[in-house]
C-alpha positions as a printed NumPy array, in Angstrom:
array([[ 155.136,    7.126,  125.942],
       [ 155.052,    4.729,  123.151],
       [ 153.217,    2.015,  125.181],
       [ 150.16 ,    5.29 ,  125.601],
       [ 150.532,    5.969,  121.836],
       [ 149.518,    2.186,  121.112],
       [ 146.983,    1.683,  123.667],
       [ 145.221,    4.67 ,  122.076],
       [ 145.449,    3.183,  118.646],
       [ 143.924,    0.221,  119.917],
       [ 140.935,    1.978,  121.695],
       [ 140.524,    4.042,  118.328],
       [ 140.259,    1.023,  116.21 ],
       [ 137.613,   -0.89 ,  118.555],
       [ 135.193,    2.128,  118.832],
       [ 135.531,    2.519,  114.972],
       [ 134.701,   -0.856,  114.442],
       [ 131.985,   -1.335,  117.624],
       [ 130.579,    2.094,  118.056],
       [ 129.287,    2.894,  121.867],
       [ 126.934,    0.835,  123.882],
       [ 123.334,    2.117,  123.337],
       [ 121.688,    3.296,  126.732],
       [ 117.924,    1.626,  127.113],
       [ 115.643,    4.322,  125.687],
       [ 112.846,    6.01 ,  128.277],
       [ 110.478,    4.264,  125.565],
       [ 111.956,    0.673,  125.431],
       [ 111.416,    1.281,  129.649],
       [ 108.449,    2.373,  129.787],
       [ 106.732,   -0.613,  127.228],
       [ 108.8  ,   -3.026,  129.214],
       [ 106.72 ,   -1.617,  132.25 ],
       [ 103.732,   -1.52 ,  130.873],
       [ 103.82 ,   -5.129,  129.874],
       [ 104.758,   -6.418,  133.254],
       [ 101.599,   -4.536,  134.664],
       [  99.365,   -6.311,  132.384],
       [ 100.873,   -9.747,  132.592],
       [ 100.382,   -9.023,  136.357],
       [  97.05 ,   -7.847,  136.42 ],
       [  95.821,  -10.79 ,  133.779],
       [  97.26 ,  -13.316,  136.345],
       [  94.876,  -11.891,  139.058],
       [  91.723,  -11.276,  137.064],
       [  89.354,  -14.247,  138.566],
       [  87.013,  -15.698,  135.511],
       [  83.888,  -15.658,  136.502],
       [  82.073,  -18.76 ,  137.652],
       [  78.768,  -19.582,  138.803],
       [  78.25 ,  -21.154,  142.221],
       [  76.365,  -24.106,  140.795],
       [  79.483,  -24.391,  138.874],
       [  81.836,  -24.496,  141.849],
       [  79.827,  -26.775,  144.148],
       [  79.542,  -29.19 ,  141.243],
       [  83.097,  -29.315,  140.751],
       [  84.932,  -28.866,  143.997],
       [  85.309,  -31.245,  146.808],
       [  83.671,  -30.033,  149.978],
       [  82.364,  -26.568,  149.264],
       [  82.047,  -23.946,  151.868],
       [  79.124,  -21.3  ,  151.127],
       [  78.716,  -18.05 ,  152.841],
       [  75.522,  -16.112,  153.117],
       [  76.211,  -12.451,  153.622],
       [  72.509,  -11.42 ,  154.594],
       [  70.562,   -9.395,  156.989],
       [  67.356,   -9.892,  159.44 ],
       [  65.333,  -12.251,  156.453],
       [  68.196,  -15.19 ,  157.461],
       [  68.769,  -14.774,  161.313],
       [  67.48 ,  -17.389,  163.732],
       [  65.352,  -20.013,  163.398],
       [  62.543,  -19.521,  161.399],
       [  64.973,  -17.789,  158.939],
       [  65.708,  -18.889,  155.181],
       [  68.688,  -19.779,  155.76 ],
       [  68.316,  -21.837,  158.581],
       [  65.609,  -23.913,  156.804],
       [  68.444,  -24.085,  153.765],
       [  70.403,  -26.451,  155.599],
       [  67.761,  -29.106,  156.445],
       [  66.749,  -28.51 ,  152.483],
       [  70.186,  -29.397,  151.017],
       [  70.411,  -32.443,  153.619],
       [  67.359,  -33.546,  151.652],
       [  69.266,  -33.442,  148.493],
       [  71.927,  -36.054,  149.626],
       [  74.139,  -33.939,  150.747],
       [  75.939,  -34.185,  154.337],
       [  75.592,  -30.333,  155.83 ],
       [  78.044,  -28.424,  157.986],
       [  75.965,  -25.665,  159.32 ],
       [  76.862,  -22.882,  161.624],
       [  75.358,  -19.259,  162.111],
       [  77.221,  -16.392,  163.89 ],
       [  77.058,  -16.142,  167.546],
       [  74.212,  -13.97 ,  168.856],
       [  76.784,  -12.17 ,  171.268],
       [  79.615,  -12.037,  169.308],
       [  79.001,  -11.979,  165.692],
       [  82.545,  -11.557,  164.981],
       [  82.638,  -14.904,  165.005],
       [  80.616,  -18.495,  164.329],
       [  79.142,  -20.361,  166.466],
       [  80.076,  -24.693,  166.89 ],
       [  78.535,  -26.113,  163.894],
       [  75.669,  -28.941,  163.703],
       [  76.105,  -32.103,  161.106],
       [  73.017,  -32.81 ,  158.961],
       [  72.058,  -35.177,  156.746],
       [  74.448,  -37.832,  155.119],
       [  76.321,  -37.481,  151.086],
       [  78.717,  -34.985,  149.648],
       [  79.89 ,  -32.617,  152.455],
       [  78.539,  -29.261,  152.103],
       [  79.808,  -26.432,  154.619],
       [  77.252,  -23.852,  154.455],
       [  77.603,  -20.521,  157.278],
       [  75.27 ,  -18.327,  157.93 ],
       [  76.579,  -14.444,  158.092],
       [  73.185,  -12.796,  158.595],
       [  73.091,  -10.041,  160.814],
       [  70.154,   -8.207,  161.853],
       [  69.845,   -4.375,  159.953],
       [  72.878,   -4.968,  158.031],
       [  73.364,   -3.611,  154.721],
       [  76.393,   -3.741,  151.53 ],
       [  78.503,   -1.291,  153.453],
       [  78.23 ,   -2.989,  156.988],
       [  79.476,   -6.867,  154.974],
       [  82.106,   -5.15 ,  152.956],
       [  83.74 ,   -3.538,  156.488],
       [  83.411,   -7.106,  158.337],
       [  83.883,   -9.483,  155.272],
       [  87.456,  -10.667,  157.616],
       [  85.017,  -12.013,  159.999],
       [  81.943,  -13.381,  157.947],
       [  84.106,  -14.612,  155.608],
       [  86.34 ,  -17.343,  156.175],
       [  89.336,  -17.676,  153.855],
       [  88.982,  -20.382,  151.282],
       [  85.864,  -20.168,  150.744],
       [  84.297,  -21.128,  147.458],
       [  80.744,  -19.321,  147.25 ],
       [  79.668,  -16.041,  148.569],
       [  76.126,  -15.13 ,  148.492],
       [  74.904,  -11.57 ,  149.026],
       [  71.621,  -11.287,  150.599],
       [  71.482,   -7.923,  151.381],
       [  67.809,   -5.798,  151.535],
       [  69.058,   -2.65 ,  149.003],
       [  68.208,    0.559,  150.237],
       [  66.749,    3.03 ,  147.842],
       [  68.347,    5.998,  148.75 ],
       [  72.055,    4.443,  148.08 ],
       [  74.186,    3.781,  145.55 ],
       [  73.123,   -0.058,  144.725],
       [  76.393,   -0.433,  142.068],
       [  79.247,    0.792,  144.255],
       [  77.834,   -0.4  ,  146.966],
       [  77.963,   -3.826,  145.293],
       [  81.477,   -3.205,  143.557],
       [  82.921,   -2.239,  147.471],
       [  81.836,   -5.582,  148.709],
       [  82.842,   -7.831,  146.331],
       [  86.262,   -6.006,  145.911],
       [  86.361,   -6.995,  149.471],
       [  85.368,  -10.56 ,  148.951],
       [  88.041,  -11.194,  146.486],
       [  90.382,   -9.756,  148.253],
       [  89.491,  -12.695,  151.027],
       [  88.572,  -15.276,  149.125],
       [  89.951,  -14.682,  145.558],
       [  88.564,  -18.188,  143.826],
       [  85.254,  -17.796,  145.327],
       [  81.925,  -17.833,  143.147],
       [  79.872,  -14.878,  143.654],
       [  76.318,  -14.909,  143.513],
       [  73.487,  -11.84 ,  144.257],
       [  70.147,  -12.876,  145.792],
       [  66.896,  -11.099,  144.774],
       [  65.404,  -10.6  ,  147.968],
       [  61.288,  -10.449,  147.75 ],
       [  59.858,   -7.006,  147.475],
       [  57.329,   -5.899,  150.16 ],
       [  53.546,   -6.388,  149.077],
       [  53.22 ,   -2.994,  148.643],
       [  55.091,   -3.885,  145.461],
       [  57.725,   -1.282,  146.262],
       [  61.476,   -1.121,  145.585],
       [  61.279,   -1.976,  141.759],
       [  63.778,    0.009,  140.565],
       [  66.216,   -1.224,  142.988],
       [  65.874,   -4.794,  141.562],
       [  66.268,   -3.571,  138.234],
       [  69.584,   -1.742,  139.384],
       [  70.647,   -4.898,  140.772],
       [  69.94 ,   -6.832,  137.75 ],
       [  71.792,   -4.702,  135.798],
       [  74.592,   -4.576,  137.806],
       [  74.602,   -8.869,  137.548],
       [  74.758,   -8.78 ,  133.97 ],
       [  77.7  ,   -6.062,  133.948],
       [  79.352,   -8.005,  136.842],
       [  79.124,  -11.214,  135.533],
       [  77.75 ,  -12.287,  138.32 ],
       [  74.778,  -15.019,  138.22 ],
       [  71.931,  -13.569,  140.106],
       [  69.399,  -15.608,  142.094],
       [  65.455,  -14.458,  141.498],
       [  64.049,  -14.59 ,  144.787],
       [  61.61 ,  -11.934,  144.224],
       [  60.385,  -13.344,  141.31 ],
       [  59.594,  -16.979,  142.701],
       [  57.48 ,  -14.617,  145.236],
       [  55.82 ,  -13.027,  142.522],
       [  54.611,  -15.832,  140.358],
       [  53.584,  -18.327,  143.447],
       [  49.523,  -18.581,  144.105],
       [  50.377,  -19.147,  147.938],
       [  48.735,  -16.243,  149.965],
       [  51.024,  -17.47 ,  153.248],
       [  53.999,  -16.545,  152.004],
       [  54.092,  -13.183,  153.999],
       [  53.957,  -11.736,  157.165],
       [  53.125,   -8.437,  158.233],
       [  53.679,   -8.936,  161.875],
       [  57.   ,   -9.873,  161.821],
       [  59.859,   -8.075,  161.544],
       [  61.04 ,   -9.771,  158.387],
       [  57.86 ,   -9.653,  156.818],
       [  58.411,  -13.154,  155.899],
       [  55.924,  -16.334,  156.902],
       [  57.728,  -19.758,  157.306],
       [  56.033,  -20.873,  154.077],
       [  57.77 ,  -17.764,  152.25 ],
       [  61.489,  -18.589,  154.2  ],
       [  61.121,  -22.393,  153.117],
       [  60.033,  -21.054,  148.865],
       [  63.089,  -18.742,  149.446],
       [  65.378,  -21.517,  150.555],
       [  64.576,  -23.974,  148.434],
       [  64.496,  -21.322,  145.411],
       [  68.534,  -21.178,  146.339],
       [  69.056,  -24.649,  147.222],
       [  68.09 ,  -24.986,  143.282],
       [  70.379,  -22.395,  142.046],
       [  72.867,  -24.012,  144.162],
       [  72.801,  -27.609,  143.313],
       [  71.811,  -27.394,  139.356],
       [  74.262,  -28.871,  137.057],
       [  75.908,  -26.169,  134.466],
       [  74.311,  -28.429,  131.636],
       [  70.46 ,  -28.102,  133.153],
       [  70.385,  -24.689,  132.117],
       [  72.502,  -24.681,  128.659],
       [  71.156,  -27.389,  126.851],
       [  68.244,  -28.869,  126.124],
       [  67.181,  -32.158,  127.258],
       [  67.598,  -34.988,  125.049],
       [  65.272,  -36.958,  122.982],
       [  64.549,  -39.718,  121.658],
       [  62.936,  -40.32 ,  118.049],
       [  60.243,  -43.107,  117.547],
       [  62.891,  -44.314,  115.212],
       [  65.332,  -45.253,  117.671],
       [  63.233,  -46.875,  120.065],
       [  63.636,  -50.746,  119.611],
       [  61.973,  -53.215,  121.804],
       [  64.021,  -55.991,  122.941],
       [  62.998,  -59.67 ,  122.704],
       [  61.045,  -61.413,  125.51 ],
       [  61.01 ,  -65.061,  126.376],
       [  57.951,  -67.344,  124.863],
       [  54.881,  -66.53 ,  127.261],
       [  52.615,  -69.519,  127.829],
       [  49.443,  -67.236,  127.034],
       [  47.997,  -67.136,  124.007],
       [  48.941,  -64.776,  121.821],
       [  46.805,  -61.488,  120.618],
       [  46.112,  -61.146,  117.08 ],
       [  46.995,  -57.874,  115.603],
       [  44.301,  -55.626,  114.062],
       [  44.325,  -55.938,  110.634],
       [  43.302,  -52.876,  108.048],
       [  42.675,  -55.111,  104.718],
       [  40.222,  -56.26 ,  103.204],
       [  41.099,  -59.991,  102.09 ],
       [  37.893,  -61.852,  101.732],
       [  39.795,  -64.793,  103.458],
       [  40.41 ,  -63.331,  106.395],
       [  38.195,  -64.313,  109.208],
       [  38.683,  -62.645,  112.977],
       [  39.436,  -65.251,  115.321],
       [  36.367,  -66.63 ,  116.997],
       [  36.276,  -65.119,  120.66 ],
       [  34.693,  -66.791,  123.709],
       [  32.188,  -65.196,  124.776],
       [  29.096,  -65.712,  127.145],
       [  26.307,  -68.315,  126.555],
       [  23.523,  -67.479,  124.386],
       [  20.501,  -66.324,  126.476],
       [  18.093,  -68.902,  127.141],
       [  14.402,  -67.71 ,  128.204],
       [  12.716,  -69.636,  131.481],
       [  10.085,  -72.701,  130.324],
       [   6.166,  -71.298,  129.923],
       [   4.37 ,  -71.598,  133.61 ],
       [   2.206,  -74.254,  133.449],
       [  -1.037,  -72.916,  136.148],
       [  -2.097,  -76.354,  138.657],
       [  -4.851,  -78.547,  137.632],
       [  -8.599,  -77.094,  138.904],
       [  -9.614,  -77.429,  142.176],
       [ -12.079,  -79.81 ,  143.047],
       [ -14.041,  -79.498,  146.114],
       [ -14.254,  -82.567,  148.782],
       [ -17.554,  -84.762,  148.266],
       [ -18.133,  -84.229,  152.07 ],
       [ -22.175,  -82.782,  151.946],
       [ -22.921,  -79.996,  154.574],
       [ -26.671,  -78.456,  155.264],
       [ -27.724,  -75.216,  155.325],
       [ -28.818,  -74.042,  159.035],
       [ -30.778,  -71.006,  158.782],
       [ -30.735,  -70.623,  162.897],
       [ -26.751,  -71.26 ,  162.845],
       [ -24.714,  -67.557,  163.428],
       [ -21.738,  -69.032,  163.655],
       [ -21.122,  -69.789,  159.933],
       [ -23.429,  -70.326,  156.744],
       [ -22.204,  -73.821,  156.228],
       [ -22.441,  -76.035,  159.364],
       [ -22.446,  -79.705,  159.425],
       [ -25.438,  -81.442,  160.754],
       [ -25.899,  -81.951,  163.829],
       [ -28.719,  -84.48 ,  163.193],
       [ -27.033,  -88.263,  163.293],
       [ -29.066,  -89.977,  160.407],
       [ -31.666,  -92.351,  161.684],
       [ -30.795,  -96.162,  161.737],
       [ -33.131,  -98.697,  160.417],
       [ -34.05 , -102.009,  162.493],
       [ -34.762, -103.813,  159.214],
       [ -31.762, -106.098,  158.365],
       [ -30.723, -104.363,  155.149],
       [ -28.761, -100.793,  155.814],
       [ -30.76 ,  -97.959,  154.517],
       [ -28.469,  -95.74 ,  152.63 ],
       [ -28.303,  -92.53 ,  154.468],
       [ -28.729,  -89.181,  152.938],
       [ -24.721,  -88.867,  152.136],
       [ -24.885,  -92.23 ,  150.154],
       [ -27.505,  -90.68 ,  148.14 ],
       [ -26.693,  -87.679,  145.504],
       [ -30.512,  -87.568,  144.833],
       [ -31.266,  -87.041,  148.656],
       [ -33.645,  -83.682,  149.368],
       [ -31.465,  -82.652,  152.077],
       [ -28.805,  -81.692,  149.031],
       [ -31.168,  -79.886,  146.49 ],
       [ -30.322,  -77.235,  148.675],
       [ -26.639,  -77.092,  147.716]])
């Protein structure tokens, strides 16, 4: 009895001094809670980043192309992609799904030589947002690092949950990959416009960089870009503008498109010294007017020098040679004549008539 009487004391004196242990309030619970859920969902919350961002920074980058009839086969853009970024030093792993089976890729071909690039081609024929966001497990592969939706938009759907569904779905199987929304071209008819104005919108809500297709349609001259009598609508000129419209969204550096490029003033641009040159040197213009300057004498051509006077030949003198003037003659005016002159028999020569300037038979010349 007396050992109960003082364990009571003692109980009586520690409660006094103590009090009872406080129970965790429903509040204190319930904030405890709360901050776990955020600290949870914070830690999942991907920041955005732009593909160019991602290729530029990771080590073999796999892109996926989540598209529809405009990138199947091979005259489509995305089979003329590969062959472009292969031109842009960079070693391509390229594979498209399997015609039979597109649950699955088929083997891939090696292109070009540089950075490794892994680029697969998820086009299917008539597929639309809903039809990638039910299949992303197969288009997809896990570990990807850029997703590219390619989709024709439909405009009697919903273009913004649509868009949400599938890239809820995306991060859900690839959860650090870039995002990125193509801008596929209108039809010529120039419909559709309000759909790519929903879609823009819904990029700049997103966060998600979006890839003007349409407009690189709109502002080239080229009439061959289109097709009407294909199924896609698109010419091989317009697949090659749309994959090399990408291929530059793809491969730009984050820094080509934030800051300007830099410049140079006159100031800072210095010559550096050459060796002695064994030509002569050119004397710089001068502005002044010192009377004792004097331009340095230039070679130039000899002075012109006109041809000596023509000097005409001396006149002409006929030979001495007499002729006689045959009136019977056809032949010519002037005949010689035919008459020998007569011989004397006298010892002294008789001058004939062509000794003689006085002679009759000349009068008549």
């Amino acid at each position: 009895m007396v050992l109960l009487l003082n364990l009571a004391i003692v109980i009586a004196v520690v409660v006094g001094l103590e009090g009872l242990p406080a129970l965790p309030s429903s509040s204190t619970t319930s904030t405890q809670s709360s901050s776990t859920h955020t600290s949870s969902s914070s830690s999942t919350t991907r920041e955005p980043e732009s593909p160019a961002q991602v290729i530029a920074s990771r080590s073999e980058p796999v892109v996926v192309v989540l598209g529809a009839e405009a990138g199947v086969g091979a005259g489509g853009w995305v089979d003329q992609l590969a062959p472009v970024l292969a031109d842009r030093s960079r070693k391509v792993r390229y594979a498209a799904l399997e015609p039979e089976d597109p649950t699955r890729y088929a083997e891939e071909l090696v292109i070009g030589e540089g950075e490794e690039l892994t680029l697969r081609n998820g086009s299917v024929a008539d597929a639309d947002l809903t039809y990638a966001a039910e299949r992303v497990e197969f288009l997809v592969p896990k570990g990807a690092d850029v997703v590219l939706i390619s989709m024709k938009p439909e405009g009697g759907g919903n273009v913004k949950d649509e868009l949400d569904t599938l890239v809820s779905a995306v991060d859900r199987r690839a959860p650090d990959a870039a995002v990125g929304l193509i801008l596929t071209p209108r039809p010529a008819a120039d419909t559709n416009g309000p759909v790519r104005r929903a879609q823009r919108e819904w990029g700049r809500n997103a966060g998600v960089p979006v890839i003007d297709v349409d407009g690189a349609f709109r502002e080239s001259p080229r009439p061959d870009l289109r097709a009407d009598w294909l199924p896609t609508g698109i010419a091989e000129a317009g697949a090659d503008l749309w994959a090399r419209t990408v291929a530059d969204a793809l491969l730009r550096k984050p820094s080509e498109s934030s800051s300007p490029p830099a410049t140079t003033s006159p100031q800072e641009v210095t010559t550096a010294p050459t060796a002695a040159s064994t030509e002569p040197a050119i004397p710089e213009p001068r502005t002044t007017s010192d009377p004792t300057y004097s331009p340095p004498e230039s070679a130039g051509p000899a002075p012109y020098v006109p041809p000596t006077t023509y000097v005409p030949p001396t006149t002409y003198s006929p030979p001495t040679t007499s002729y006689r003037t045959t009136t019977q003659s056809t032949s010519s005016p002037l005949t010689p004549d035919p008459d020998p002159p007569s011989v004397s028999t006298s010892d002294s020569p008789t001058p004939t008539s062509t000794d003689s300037p006085s002679a009759p038979a000349d009068a008549d010349l």
